[in-house]
N, C-alpha and C positions, 0 to 999 in steps of 0.2 A: 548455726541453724540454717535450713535450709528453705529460701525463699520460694512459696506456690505461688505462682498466680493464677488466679481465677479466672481463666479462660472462660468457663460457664459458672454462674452462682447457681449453687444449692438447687438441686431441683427447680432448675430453670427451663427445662424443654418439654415441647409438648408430650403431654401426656401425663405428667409430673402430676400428684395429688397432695393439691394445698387447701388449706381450708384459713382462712381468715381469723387473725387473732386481734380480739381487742385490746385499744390501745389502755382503756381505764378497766377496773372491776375491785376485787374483794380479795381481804387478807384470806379467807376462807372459800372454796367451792371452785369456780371453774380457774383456767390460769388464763394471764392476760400481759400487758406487755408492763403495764404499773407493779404486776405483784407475781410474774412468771407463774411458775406451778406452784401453787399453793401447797400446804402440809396434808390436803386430801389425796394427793397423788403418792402419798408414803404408804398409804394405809391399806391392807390386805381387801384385795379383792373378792376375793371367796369367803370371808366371815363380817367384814365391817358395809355396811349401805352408804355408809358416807365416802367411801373408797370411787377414787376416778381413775381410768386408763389414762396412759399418755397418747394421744389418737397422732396416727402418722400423719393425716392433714396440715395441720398444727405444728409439730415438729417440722416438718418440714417447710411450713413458711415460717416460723422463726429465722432457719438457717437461709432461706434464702433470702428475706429483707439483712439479714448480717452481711450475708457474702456478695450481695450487690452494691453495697453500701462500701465495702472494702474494694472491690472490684473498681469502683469510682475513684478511691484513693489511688490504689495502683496506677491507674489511667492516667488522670490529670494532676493527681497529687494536691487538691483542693475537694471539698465537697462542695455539692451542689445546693445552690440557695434553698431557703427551705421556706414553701410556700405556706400561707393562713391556712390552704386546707389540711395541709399536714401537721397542724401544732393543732388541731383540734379548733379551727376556725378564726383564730387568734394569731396575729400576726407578731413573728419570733420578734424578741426586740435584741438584735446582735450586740454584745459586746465591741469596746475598741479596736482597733485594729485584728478585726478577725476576717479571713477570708472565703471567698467562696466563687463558685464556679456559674454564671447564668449566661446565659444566649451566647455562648461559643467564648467568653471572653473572665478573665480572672477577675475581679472586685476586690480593693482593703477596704474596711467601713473605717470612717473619719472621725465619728462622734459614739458616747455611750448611749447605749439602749437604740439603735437604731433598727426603725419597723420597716422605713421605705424600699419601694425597688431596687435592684441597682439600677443604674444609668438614668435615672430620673433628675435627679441632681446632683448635688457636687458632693455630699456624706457620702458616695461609694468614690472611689476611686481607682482608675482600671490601672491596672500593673503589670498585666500579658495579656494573651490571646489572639490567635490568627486573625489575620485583617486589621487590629486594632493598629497596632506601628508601620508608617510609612517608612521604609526602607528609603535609607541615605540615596540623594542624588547626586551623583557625582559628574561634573561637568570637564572635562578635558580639553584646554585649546593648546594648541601646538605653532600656530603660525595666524599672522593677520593682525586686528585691532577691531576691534565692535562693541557694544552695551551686555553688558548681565542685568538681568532683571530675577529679584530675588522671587523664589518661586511661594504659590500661597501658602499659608499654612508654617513655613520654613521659621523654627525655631531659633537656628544657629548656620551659622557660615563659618566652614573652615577652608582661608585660602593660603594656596603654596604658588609661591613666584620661584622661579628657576631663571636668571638669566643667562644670555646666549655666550659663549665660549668665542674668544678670539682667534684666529686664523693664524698660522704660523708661519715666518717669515721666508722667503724663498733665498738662494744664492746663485750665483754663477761664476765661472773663473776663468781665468787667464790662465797663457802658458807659466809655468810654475809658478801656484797658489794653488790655493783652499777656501772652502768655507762654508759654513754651517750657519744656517739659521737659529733665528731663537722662537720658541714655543709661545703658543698665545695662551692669554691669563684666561683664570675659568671663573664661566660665570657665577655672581652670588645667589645663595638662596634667603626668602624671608617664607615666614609664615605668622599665620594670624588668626585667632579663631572670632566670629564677630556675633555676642550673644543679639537674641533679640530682636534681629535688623526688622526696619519697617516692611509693611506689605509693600508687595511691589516697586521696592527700593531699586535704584540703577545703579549703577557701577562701570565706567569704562574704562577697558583694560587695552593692553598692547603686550604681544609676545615678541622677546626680544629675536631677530633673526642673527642667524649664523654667520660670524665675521668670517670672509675670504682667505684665504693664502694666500701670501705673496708669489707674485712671478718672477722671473729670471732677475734677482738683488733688488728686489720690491720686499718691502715691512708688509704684513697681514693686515686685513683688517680687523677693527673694533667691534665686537661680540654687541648686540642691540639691546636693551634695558627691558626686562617686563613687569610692566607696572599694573594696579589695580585700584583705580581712586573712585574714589565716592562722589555723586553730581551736585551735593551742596558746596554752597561758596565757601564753608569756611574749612575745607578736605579734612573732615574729620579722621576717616581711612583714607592715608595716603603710603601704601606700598610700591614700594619699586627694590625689585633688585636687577643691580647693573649687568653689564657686560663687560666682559674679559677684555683687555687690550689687547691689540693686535700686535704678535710678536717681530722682533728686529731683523730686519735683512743683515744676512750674512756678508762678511769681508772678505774684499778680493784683492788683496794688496800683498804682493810677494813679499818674499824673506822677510816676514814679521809676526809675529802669533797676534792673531786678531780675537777679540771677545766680546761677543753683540750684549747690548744689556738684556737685562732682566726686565718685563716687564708686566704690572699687576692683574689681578683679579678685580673682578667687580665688586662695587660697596653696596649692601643692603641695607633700607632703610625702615621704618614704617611698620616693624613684627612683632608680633610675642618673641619669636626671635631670631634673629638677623644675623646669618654666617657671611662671610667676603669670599668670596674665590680664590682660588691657591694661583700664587703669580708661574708666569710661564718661564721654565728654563732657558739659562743663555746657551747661546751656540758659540762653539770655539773652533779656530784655527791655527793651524801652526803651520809657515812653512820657512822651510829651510834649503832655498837653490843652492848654496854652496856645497850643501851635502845630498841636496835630490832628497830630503824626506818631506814629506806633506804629510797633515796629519788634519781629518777635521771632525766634527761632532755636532750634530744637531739638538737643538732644545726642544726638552719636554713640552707638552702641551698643560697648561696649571688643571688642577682638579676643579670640580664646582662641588658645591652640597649634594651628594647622592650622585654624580657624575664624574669619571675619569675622564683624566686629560690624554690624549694619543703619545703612545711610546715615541721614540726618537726614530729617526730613520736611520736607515743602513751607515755603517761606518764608512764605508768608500765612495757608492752614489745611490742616490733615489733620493725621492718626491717625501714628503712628511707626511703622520701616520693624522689620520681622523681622530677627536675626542671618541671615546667611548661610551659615553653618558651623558644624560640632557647637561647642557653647559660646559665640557668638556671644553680644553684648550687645543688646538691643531697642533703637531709638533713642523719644527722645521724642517726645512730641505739641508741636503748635506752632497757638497759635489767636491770633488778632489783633482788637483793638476789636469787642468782645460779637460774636465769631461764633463763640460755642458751645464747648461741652465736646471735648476732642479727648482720646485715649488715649494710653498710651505702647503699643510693642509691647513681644508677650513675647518672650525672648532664647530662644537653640535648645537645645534638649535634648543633654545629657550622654551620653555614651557608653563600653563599654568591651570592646577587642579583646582575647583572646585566644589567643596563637598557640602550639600545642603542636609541639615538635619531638620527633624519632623518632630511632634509630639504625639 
């Protein structure tokens, strides 16, 4: 079947000839909205007195109180409250959970037989309509330490901690050797959603910063922790998720295969739920003067929750690669038979969303 919509209802523009149908009347004589066209609109015109026309006025406001009424459904897909003077001075008494459409905003009614406004009291209850919902606010810090202050009104707090990605270990070599850094751990994630919070509740948080690379056979530094506690004594909310350790400087010790540790991701503590960071790849060397091979390999940088850790750097020389994702781990530097000092990178900065919900 094929959907109209009523663009215009029934004889809706000027000029249109309507003529007013009443809402009560009689099983017999004129027609009305109680008893439609009575059994005198069957009856021959031309021989019977009791016989009535169908007057175009009339038909035509029938069709157009129908097709304005559906034209409403179409629109908002709720009808519109229906006021005393349209019940015939009598105020409609709604069924339960029935709804309806008043001053720009949808209403469910709460109790049976209900006469009242909406939005007078609490037997209507709003459940759409533009303006009513305060659209989520979302608060973003990226770098620092300072107070949240829960915003009025705010129903619910949904917070995500990202901590910061460790730095990846730098190397440097001698005449015949190698050696590869190792990859810094990636930061944890937590999250937490916090019903209810008081008005004007405080919160002080810390975004974790970005651990360092290491320099010429310097370890990376340690990825910064971001936490989010609550200012009562007894830290009801007490989130934090860690920082990546900072990965191991590379070995420069001839004809020996060298192998930096391995080392972790940050711990999360304090969420609905609390991922660790992916620990950082070792970096490996091999050399062999007696045969002239060198061989070396730099460490991954660890993953964090929703952030990659930086690729490994070049096989032969260069600097280590950046996380790619908040809390990402740095990968190592990678340098081969005395060609120089190479870096680790730093791992990616810590982050922390704030999403405030409304009723």
């Amino acid at each position: 079947m094929t959907t109209y919509f009523y663009q215009y209802p029934f004889a809706s523009q000027s000029g249109s000839i309507t003529t007013a149908v009443p809402t009560t009347g009689s099983s017999i004589g004129a027609m009305s909205y109680q008893y439609g066209f009575t059994n005198n609109y069957q009856l021959n015109l031309l021989t019977n007195p009791n016989a009535l026309p169908i007057l175009l006025g009339q038909f035509n406001q029938v069709m157009l109180d129908a097709t304005t009424n559906l034209q409403q459904y179409q629109t908002y897909g709720t009808p519109n409250w229906i006021t005393a003077s349209q019940n015939g001075g009598v105020a409609y008494p709604y069924p339960i959970y029935a709804r309806v459409y008043y001053s720009s905003l949808v209403y469910e009614n709460q109790v049976a037989g209900n006469t009242a406004t909406p939005g007078v009291d609490a037997t209507w209850a709003v459940i759409s309509g533009e303006g009513t919902l305060t659209p989520p606010q979302i608060s973003l810090i990226t770098s620092g330490s300072g107070a949240y202050t829960t915003p009025a009104g705010a129903i619910g707090l949904f917070v995500r901690l990202w901590g910061a990605g460790g730095g990846g270990g730098g190397t440097n070599t001698a005449t015949s050797s190698s050696g590869g850094g190792g990859g810094g751990g990636g930061g944890a994630y937590c999250e937490k959603y916090i019903a209810n919070p008081t008005a004007a509740q405080v919160f002080n948080y810390v975004v974790g910063a970005a651990g360092a690379g290491g320099g010429s056979a310097g370890a990376g530094s340690n990825g910064g922790a971001s936490t989010f506690v609550d200012t009562l004594v007894s830290h009801i909310i007490n989130m934090s998720a860690g920082g990546g350790f900072g990965g191991s400087a590379g070995g420069v010790s001839p004809s020996v295969a060298v192998i930096t540790n391995s080392v972790v991701g940050g711990t999360a503590t304090g969420g609905d739920i609390n991922l660790n960071g992916g620990n950082g790849g070792f970096g490996a060397s091999m050399n062999d003067s007696y045969n002239s091979t060198y061989s070396a390999y730099s460490g991954y940088g660890g993953n964090s929750g929703f952030g990659g850790g930086g690729a490994p750097a070049a096989t032969s020389v260069g600097n280590g690669n950046a996380g790619y994702g908040i809390g990402g781990g740095g990968s190592g530097g990678v340098c081969i038979q005395n060609s120089g000092a190479t870096s680790g990178s730093q791992g990616y900065i810590g982050q922390i969303e704030i999403t405030a919900y409304f009723g």
